[in-house]
C-alpha positions in Angstrom: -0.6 -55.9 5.0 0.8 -55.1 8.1 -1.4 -52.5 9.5 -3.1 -52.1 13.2 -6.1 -51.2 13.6 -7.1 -48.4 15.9 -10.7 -46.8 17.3 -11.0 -43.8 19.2 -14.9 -41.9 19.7 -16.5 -39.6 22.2 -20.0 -41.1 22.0 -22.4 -40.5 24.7 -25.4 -42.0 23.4 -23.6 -44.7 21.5 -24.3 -43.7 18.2 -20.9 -42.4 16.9 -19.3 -45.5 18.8 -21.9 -47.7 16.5 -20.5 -45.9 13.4 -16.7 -46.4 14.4 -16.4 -50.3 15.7 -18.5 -50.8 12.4 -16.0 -49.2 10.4 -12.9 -50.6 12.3 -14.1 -54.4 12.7 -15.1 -54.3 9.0 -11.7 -53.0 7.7 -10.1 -55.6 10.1 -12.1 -58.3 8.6 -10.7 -57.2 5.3 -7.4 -57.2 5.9 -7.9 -61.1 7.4 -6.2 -59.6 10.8 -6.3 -62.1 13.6 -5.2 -59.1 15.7 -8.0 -57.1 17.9 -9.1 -53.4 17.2 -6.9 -51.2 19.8 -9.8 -49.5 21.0 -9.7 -45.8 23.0 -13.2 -45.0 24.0 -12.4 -40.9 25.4 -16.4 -40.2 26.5 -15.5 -40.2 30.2 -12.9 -37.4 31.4 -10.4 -39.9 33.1 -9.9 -41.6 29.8 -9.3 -37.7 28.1 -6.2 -37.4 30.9 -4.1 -40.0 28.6 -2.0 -38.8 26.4 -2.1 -41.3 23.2 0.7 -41.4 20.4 0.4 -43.9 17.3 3.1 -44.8 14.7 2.9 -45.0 10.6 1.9 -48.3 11.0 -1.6 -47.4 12.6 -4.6 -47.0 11.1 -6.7 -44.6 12.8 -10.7 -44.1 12.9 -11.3 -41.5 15.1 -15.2 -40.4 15.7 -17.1 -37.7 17.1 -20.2 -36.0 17.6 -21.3 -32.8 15.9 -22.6 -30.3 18.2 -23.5 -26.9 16.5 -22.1 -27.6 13.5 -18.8 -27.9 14.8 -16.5 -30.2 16.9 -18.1 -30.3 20.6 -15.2 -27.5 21.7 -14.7 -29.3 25.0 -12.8 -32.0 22.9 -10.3 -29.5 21.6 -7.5 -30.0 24.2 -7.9 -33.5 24.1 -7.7 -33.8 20.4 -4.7 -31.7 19.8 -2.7 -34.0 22.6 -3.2 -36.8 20.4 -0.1 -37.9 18.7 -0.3 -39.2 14.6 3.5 -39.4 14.2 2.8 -40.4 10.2 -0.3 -43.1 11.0 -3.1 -42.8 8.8 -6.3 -41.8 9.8 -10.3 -42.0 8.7 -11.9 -38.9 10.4 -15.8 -39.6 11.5 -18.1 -37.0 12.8 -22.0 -37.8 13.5 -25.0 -35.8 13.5 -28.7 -35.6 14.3 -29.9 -35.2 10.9 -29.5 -31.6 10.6 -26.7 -30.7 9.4 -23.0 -31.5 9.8 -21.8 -27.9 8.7 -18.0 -27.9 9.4 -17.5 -30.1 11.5 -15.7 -32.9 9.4 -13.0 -30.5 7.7 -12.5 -29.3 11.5 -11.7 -33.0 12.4 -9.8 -33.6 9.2 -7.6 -30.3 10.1 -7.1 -31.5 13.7 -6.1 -34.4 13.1 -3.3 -33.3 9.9 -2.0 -30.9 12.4 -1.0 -34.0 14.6 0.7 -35.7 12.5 -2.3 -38.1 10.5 -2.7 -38.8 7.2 -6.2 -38.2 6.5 -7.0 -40.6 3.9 -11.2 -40.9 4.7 -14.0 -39.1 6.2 -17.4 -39.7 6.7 -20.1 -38.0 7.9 -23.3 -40.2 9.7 -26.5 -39.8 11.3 -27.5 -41.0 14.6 -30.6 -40.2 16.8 -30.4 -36.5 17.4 -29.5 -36.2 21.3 -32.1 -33.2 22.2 -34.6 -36.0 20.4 -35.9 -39.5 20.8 -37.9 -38.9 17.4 -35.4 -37.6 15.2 -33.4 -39.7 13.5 -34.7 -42.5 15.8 -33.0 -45.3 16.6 -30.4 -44.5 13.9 -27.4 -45.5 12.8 -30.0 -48.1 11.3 -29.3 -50.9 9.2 -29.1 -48.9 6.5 -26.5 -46.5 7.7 -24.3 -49.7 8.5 -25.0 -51.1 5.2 -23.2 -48.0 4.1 -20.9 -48.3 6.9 -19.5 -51.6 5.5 -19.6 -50.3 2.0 -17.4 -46.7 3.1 -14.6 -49.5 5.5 -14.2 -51.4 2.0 -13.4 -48.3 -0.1 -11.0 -47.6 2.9 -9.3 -51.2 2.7 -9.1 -50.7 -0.7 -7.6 -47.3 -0.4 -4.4 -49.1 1.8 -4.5 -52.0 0.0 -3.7 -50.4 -3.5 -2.8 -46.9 -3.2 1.2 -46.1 -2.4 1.9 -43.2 -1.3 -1.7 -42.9 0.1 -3.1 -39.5 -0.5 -5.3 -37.4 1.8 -8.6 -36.9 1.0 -10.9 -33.8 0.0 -13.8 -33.5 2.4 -17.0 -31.0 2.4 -16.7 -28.1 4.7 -15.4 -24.4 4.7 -11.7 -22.1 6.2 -12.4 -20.2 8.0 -14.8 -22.7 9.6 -18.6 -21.3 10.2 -19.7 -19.8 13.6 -21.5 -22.1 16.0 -25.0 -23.2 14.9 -27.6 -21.4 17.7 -31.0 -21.8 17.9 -33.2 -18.5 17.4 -36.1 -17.6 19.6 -40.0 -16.6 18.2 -38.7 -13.1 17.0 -35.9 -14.5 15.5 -33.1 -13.6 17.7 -30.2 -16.1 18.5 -30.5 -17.7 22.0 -27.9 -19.1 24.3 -28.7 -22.5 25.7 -25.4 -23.8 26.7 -26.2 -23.0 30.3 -29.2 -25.0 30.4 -29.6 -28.5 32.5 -31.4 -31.0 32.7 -33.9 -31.5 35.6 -34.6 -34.5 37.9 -38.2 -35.7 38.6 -39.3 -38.1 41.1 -38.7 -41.3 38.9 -35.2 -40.8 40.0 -34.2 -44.2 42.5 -30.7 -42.7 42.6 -29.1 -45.2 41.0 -26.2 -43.2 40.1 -26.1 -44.7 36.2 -26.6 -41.0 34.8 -23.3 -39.7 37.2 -21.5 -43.1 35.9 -22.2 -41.7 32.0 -22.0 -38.0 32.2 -19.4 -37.5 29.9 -17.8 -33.6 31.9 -17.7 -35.5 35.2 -20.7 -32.9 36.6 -23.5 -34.8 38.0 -23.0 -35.0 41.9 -22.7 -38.5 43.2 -24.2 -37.8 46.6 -27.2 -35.4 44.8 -28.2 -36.2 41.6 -30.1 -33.5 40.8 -26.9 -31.5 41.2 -24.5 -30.2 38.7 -20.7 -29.5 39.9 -20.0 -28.7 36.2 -20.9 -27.8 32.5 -23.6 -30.1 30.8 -23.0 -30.3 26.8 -26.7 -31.5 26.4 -25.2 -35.0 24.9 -28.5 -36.8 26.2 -26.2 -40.0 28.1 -28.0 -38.9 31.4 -31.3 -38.9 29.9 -31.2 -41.4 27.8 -29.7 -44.4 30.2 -32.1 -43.5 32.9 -33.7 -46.5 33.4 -36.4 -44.6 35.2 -36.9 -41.9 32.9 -35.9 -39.2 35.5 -34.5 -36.6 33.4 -36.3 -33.8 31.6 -35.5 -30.6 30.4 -38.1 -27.4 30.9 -36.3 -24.6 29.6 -38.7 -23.1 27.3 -35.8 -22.1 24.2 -34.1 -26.0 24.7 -37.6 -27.1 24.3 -38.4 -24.7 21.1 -35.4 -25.4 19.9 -36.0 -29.6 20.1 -39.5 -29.0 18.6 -38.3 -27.3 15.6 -35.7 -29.6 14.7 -37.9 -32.5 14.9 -40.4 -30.9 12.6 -37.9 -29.1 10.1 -35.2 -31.9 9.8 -37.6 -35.0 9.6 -36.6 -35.9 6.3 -33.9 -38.5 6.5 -30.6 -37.6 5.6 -28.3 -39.8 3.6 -24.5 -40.3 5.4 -21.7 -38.7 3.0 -18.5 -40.4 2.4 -15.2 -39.1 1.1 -12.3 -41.0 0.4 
């Protein structure tokens, strides 16, 4: 089988990256490859400047995030510059144990209408980024236990199947609205402007400019933003010093309920 493998994944917090280099290395180890994955990691913006094509003999496992139920729309334009040119493809979106919503039939679109053959999806959970409680410290050993079973069924899927057929995944057309969080009356509140704070922890080490996936923390001030924040967690999460904190009092309502209402864990879904 002469196929080569291929990674892409926006992954701030490492999850969805976990996920896709499981997948990847797995179906490489299949196919007895002595070949390396090709791997694109787009999480910084310099990387997202490249355009990338592929050919029909790529496979493809592209990852990403689900924020609000959706693709993160600040991936858009990057993922509609990506070129499929017949290459198959396994599309992989993650999420923080809530719910997924549309965000894997969005992927699967994107991706047909540049040229992939969708032949897989998958839908994961990883440790929510608002959270350090919910869904902690997942993808777990038993997601990648199911990891390794899902990059199997896809090996087996190339090895046997000719033509390969696209697959069916769960989601709806026309896609659902953005997921928002509601305030104590119940009406829908916007937090996309919110950003994260900087305490005195902070020794200005520069890690959380070096991982902020829009480019926006200021080198020479860290406590300033020169553009958006998604609310992906990287800065908060990588400080070594802990020196990152929200206080917005609908972020923080918003965290609290999802870590009470979505404790239950949630079983990844695969389609193939």
């Amino acid at each position: 089988m002469n196929k080569r493998i291929n990674t892409m994944y926006f992954s701030a917090t490492d999850t969805t990256k976990k996920v896709v280099l499981g997948i990847g290395n797995k179906v490489l180890e299949r196919m007895g490859n002595q070949d390396h994955l090709n791997n694109i990691d787009f999480t910084l913006p310099k990387v997202r400047e490249t355009t990338v094509s592929f050919t029909e003999e790529d496979v493809v496992i592209v990852g990403v995030p689900v924020y609000a139920g959706r693709v993160p729309n600040v991936l858009l334009k990057y993922l509609n510059t990506i070129e499929g040119n017949g290459a198959l493809a396994v599309a992989v979106v993650l999420y923080g144990n809530r719910n997924y919503d549309d965000a894997l039939i969005e992927l699967k679109d994107i991706l047909e209408s540049n040229g992939f053959n969708v032949m897989g999806g998958a839908a994961f959970v990883g440790e929510h980024s608002f959270s350090k409680t919910l869904a902690k410290n997942r993808p777990d050993q038993q997601d990648m236990d199911i990891v390794n079973k899902f990059a199997d069924e896809i090996y087996k899927k190339i090895a046997t199947q000719s033509p390969i057929e696209s697959v069916i995944v769960k989601g709806n057309t026309p896609y659902r609205k953005y997921y928002m969080p509601r305030d104590r009356s119940g009406t829908p509140v916007d937090i996309r402007k919110v950003k994260p704070k900087t305490n005195n922890n902070c020794k200005n080490c520069k890690i959380c400019v070096e991982v902020c996936p829009m480019g926006s923390i200021d080198f020479e001030d860290v406590s300033k933003f020169n553009g958006i924040c998604i609310k992906c967690g990287a800065c908060i999460k990588k400080c070594p010093s802990n020196a990152k904190y929200y206080d917005d009092e609908d972020y923080l309502r918003h965290k609290y309920e999802l870590e009470e209402e979505y404790a239950s864990r949630k079983t990844p879904e695969l389609f193939i």
